[in-house]
N, C-alpha and C positions, 0 to 999 in steps of 0.2 A: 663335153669335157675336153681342156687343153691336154694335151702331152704334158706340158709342164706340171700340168697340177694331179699326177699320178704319182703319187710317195715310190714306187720302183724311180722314177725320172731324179729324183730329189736323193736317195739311197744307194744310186750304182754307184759301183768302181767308175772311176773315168776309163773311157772306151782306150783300148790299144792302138795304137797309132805307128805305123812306120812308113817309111820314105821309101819310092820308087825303085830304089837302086839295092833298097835290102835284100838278103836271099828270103826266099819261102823259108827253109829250116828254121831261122832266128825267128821269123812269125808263127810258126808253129811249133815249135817249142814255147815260145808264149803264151799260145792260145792254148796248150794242153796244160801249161804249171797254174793258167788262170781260171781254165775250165770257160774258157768264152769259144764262141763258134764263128766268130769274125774278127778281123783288124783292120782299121779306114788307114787308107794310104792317104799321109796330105801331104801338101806343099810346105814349106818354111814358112810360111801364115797360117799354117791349121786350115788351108781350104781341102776339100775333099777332091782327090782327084782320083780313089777308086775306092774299093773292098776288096777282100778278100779270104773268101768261108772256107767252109769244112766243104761246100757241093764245088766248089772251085778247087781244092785238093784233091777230090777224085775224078772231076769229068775233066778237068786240067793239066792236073797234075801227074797222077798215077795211070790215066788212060793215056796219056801220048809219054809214057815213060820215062815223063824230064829227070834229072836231078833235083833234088832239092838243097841240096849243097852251094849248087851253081847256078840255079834259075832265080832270077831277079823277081822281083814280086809285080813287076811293069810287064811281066809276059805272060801271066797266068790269071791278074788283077779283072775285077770285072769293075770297066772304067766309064760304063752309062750306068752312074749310082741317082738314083732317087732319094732326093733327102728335102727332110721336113722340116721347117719352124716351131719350134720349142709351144708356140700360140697354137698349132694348126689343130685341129678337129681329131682327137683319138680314134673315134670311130672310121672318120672318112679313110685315114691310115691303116685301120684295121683289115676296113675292107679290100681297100688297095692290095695290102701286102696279101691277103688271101688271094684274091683273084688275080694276081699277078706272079703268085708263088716266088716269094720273096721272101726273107725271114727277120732282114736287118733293116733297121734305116735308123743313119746317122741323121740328128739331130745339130742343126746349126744355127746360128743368131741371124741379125738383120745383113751381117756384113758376108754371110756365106764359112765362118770362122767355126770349127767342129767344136758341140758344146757337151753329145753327149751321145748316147746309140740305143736304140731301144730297138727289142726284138718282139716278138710275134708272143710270146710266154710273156713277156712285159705286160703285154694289154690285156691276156687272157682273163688273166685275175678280176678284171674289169668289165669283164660279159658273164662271169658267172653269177653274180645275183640273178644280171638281167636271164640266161639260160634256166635257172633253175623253176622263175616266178612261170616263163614260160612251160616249162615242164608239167609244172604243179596244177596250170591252167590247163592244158589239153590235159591232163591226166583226168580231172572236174569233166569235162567236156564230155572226155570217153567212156567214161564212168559213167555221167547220166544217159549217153545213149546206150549201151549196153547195159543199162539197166531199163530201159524203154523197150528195150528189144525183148527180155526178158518178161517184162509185165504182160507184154505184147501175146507171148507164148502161154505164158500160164493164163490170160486170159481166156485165151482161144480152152486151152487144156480143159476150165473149167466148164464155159461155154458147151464142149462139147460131152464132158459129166453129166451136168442140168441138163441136157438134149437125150442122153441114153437115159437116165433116171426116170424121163418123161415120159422117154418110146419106152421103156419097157412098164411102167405101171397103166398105157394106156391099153396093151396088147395082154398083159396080165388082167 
């Protein structure tokens, strides 16, 4: 399935956007009245030229004690962003962003131009049929062998009834 063709892609807010030179405050005040957990930094063409999350707020911001009054969003920005094609592969994205512990990736057109942002909770929605069919099936799976196991036992159980019932009416 494309990114694009995910109804969250087609339904968000358009993504928050501020230029280099803003402070962190004005973007986090944003992100809190929006309730989003990023803002893409672009260029005056809408190109991406960083992010900037809620784990960039604390391992940035708060751990080296900046201001955020007075700290520029180009000092704290994380500026090797990964960003997808609106076409590209939901899954292969998924995966990425998991194994590479990531949360956000801005979406852009053929021109590199920001078109949209999808986050990790964006796709989930999208692996829970597939999670649960899984579920349902090893649950089947585990079921029939613990119940093998079980036939297994009571077989023996009786096996070993008919064996006493035997030795005792031959010795009787």
């Amino acid at each position: 399935m494309k990114i694009s063709e995910r109804p969250e892609f087609k339904s968000k807010k358009p993504p928050l956007t501020f230029r280099e030179n803003d402070t962190v405050l004005k973007a986090v005040k944003a992100m809190a009245k929006d309730n989003f957990g990023s803002v893409v930094i672009v260029d005056k063409d809408k190109k991406v030229k960083g992010i900037f999350t809620e784990r960039d707020v604390m391992n940035k911001l708060v751990n080296n004690v900046m201001n955020p009054r007075t700290t520029k969003l180009r000092d704290v920005m994380t500026s090797t962003v990964k960003v997808a094609n609106k076409d590209d592969d939901l899954v292969v994205w998924l995966r990425q962003m998991s194994n590479e512990r990531f949360r956000h990736v801005p979406v852009v057109d053929k021109s590199g131009k920001l078109i949209n942002i999808m986050s990790q909770g964006d796709f989930v929605s999208y692996t829970w049929p597939n999670l649960l069919y899984q579920v349902k099936e090893m649950a089947k799976e585990n079921y029939f062998k613990a119940n093998q196991v079980v036939l297994i036992v009571v077989g023996l159980l009786i096996y070993t009834l008919i064996t006493l019932y035997f030795a005792m009416t031959i010795i009787s």
